[in-house]
PLY file of the C-alpha trace (Angstrom):
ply
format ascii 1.0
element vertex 273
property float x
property float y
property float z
element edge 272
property int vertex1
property int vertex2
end_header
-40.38 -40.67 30.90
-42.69 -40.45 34.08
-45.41 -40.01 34.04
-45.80 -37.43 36.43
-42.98 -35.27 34.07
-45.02 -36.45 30.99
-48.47 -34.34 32.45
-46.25 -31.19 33.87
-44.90 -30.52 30.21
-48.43 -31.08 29.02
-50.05 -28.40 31.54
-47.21 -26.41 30.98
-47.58 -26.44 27.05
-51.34 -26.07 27.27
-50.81 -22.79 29.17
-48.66 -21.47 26.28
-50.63 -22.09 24.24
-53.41 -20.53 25.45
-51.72 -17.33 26.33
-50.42 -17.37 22.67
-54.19 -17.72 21.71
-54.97 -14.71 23.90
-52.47 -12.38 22.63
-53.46 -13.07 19.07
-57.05 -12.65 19.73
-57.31 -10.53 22.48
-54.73 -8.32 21.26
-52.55 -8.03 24.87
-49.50 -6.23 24.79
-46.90 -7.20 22.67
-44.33 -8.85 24.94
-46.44 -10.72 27.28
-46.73 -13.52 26.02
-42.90 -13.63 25.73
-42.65 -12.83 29.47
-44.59 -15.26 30.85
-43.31 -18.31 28.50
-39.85 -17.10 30.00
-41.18 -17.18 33.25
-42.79 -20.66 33.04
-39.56 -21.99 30.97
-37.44 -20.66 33.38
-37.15 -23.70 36.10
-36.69 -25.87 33.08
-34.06 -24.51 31.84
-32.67 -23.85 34.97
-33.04 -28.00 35.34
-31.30 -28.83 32.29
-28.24 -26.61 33.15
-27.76 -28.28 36.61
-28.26 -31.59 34.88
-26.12 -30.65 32.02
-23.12 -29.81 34.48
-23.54 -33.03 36.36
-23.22 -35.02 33.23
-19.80 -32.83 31.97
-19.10 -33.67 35.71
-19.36 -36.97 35.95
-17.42 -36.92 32.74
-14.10 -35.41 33.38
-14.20 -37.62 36.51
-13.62 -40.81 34.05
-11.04 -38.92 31.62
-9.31 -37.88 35.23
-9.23 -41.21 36.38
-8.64 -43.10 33.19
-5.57 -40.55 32.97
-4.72 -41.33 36.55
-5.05 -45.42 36.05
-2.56 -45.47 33.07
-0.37 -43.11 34.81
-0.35 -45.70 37.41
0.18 -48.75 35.44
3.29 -47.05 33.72
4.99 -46.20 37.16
3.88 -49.97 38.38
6.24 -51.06 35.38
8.73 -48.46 35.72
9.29 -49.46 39.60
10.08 -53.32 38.56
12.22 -52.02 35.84
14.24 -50.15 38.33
13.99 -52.89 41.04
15.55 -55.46 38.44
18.58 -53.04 37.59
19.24 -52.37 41.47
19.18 -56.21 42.11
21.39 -57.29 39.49
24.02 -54.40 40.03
24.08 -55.05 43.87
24.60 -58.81 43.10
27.18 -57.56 40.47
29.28 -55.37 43.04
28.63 -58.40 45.62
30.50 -60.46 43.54
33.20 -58.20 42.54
33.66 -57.90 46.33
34.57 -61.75 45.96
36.76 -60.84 43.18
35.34 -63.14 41.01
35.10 -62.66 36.91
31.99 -60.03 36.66
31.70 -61.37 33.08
31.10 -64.80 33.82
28.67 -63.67 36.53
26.51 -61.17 33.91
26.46 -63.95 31.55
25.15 -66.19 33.53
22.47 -64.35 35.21
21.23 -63.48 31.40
19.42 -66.96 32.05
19.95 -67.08 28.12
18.56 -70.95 28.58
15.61 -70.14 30.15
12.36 -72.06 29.30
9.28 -70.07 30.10
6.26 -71.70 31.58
2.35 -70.69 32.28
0.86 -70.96 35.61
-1.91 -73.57 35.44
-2.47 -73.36 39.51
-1.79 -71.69 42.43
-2.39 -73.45 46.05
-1.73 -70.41 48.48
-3.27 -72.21 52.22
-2.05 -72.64 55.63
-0.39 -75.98 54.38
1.64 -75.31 51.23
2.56 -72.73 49.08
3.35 -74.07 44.99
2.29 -73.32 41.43
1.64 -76.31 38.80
3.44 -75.18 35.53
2.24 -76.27 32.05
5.82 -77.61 31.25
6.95 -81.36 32.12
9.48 -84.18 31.34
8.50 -83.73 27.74
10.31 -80.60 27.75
13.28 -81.70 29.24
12.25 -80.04 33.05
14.17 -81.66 35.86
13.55 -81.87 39.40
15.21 -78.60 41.45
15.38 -76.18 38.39
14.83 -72.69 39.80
12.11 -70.72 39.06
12.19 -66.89 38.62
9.94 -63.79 37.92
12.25 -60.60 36.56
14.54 -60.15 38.94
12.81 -62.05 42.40
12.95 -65.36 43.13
9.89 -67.98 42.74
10.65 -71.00 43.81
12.17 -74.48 42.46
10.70 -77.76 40.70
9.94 -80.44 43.34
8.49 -82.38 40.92
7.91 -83.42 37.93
5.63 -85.09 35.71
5.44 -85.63 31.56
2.98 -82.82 31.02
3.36 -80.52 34.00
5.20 -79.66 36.80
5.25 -78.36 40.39
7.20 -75.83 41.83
7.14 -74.94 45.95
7.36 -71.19 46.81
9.82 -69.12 48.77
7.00 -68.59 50.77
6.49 -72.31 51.62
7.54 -74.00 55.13
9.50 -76.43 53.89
11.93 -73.91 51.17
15.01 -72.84 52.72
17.46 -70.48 50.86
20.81 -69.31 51.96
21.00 -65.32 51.39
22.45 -62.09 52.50
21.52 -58.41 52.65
22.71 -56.31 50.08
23.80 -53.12 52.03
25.16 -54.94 55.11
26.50 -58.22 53.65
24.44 -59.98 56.65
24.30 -64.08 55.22
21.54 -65.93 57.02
18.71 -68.67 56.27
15.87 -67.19 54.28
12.92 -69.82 54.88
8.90 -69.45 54.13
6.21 -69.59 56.52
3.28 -69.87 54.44
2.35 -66.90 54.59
2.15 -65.38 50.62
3.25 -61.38 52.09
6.10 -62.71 54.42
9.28 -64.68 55.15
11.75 -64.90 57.69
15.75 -64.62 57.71
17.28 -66.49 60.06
20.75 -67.05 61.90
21.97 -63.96 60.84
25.07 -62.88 63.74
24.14 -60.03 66.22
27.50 -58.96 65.11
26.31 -57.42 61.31
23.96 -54.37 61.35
20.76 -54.38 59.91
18.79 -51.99 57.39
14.88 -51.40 56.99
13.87 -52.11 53.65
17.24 -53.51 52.48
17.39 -55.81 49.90
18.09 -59.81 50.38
19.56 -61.63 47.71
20.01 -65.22 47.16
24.05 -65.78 47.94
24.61 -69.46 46.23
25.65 -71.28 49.24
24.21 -74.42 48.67
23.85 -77.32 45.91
19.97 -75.94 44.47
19.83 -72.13 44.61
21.95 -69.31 42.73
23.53 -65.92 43.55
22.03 -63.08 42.41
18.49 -63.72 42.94
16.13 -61.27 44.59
13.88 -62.65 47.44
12.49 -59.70 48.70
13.14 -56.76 51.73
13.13 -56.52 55.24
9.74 -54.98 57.22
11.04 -55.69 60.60
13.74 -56.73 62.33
14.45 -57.08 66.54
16.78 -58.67 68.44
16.54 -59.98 72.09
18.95 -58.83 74.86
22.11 -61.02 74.54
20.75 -62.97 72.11
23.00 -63.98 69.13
20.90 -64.24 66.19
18.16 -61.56 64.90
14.95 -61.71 64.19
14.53 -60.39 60.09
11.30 -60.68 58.37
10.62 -59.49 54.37
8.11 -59.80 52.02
8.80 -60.45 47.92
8.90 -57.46 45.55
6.31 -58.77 43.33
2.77 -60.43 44.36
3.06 -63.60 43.31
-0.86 -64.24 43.92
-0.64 -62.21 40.53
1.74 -63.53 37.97
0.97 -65.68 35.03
4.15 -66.70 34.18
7.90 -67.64 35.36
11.24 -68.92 33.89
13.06 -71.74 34.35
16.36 -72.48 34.80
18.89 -75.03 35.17
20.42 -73.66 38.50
24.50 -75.45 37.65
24.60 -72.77 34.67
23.99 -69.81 36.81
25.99 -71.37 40.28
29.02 -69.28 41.19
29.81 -71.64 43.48
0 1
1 2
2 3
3 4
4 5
5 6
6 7
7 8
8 9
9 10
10 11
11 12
12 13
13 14
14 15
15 16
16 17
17 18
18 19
19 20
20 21
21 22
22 23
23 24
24 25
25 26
26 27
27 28
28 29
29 30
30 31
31 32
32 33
33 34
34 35
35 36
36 37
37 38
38 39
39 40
40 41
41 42
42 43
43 44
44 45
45 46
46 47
47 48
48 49
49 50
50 51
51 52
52 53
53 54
54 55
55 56
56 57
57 58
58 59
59 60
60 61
61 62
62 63
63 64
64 65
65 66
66 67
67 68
68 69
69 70
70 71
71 72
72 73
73 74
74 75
75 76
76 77
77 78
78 79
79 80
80 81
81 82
82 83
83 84
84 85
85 86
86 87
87 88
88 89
89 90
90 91
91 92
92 93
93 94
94 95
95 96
96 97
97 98
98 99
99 100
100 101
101 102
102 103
103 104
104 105
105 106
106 107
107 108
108 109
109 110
110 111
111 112
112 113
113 114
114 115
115 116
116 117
117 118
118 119
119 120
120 121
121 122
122 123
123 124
124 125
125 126
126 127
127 128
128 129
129 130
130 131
131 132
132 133
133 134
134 135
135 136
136 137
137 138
138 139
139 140
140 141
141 142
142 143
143 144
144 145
145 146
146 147
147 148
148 149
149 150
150 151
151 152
152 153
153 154
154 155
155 156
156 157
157 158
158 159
159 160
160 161
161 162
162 163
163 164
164 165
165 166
166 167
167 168
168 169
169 170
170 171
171 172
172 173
173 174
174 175
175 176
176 177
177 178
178 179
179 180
180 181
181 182
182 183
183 184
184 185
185 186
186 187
187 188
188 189
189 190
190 191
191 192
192 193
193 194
194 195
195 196
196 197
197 198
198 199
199 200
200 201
201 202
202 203
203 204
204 205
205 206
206 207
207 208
208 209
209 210
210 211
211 212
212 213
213 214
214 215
215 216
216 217
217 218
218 219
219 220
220 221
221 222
222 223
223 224
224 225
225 226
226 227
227 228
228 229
229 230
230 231
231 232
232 233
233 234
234 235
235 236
236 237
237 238
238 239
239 240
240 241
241 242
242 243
243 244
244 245
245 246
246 247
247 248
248 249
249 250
250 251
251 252
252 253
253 254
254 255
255 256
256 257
257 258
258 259
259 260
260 261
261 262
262 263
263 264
264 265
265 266
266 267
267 268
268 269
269 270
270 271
271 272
């Protein structure tokens, strides 16, 4: 305690006790002593109460925002459940469109040979974007598997070694996948730019209209990436005067600055093509 509070209660007992002496021996009227005790015991209490209602204050703040926190993290997990319904049934009517065997397709974007792997390191610069994985040769990883997080697409094994393995990002340079928007059917180039928030979509045809925040899917044209596969929406999108090809950017549904895992697959059991 300080000291300074440690001699105020002293003074302030000593006069108490003093006027408690005096109404005992000098026989003052009854109530006095009551009156005054009340009177110097007054901005104490008075104190206590303000410091009291701070404290219950500054405690219903942390129940509120412990509440609030958890409410949060529950919607967080809610919206990816969601997202990965709405990308699987838009790749699911996609292919129907191509009247193609939806049973075949829902089978084989089960990924029911999957082979999950940890993160060991993540080298996000401005001169590649990839993730070393704790799986290798040993467990039977080959170059070009894909690798996915729920329902958005990671990236794909570039290399490999026995013990580990490295797998380049959407978001790098050098990836290139061919996709389409889900709403508009718009099939372009989806390529990084290493840039962790942001890719861009390119030579899609001034001819096909294009949607804020609609979803781009991976569309299986090609020998290394599968339909089906979420890599992100568009934030933007212009297009010059008389030019023939716009200019689409999107970012990935999920951060992947924060996952710890991903799942890999052999890409020629999930190709429709």
């Amino acid at each position: 305690m300080h000291p300074l509070v440690k001699k105020s209660l002293l003074i302030t007992g000593l006069i108490i006790l003093v006027f408690f002496v005096a109404d005992r021996v000098l026989f003052f009227k009854k109530g006095i002593l009551e009156r005054t005790a009340a009177t110097l015991a007054y901005p104490f209490i008075t104190a206590a109460g303000s410091i009291n209602s701070y404290l219950e204050s500054l405690k219903q703040h942390r129940i509120s925002y412990t509440q609030l926190y958890a409410q949060h993290k529950k919607l967080t997990q809610e919206y990816e459940h969601l997202l990965g319904e709405m990308v699987e049934v838009r790749a699911l009517h996609h292919y129907d469109e191509l009247s193609k065997d939806l049973a075949i397709f829902a089978e084989r974007y089960n990924l029911t040979d999957k082979l999950r792997a940890k993160i060991l390191v993540k080298n996000i610069d401005n001169y590649e974007h990839y993730f070393l994985i704790n799986v290798g040769a040993r467990e039977h990883v080959q170059k070009d598997m894909i690798a996915v997080y729920k329902f958005q697409l990671v990236g794909r094994v570039t290399e490999v070694y026995n013990y580990y393995s490295k797998v380049t990002l959407i978001t790098d340079k050098s990836c290139k996948v061919a996709a389409y928007a889900s709403a508009t059917n718009a099939h372009g180039i989806v390529h990084g730019k290493n840039h962790i928030e942001r890719c861009t979509m390119a030579y899609v045809s001034h001819l096909f209209p294009i949607k804020e925040d609609d979803v781009i899917l991976s569309s299986g044209q090609g020998l290394v990436f599968p339909e089906g596969f979420c890599l992100g929406k568009i934030t933007s999108h212009t297009i010059q005067d008389k030019a023939l090809y716009h200019e689409i950017e999107l970012e990935p549904l999920i951060d992947l600055r924060s996952i710890k895992f991903c799942l890999l697959t052999d890409q020629s059991k999930i190709n429709l093509f």
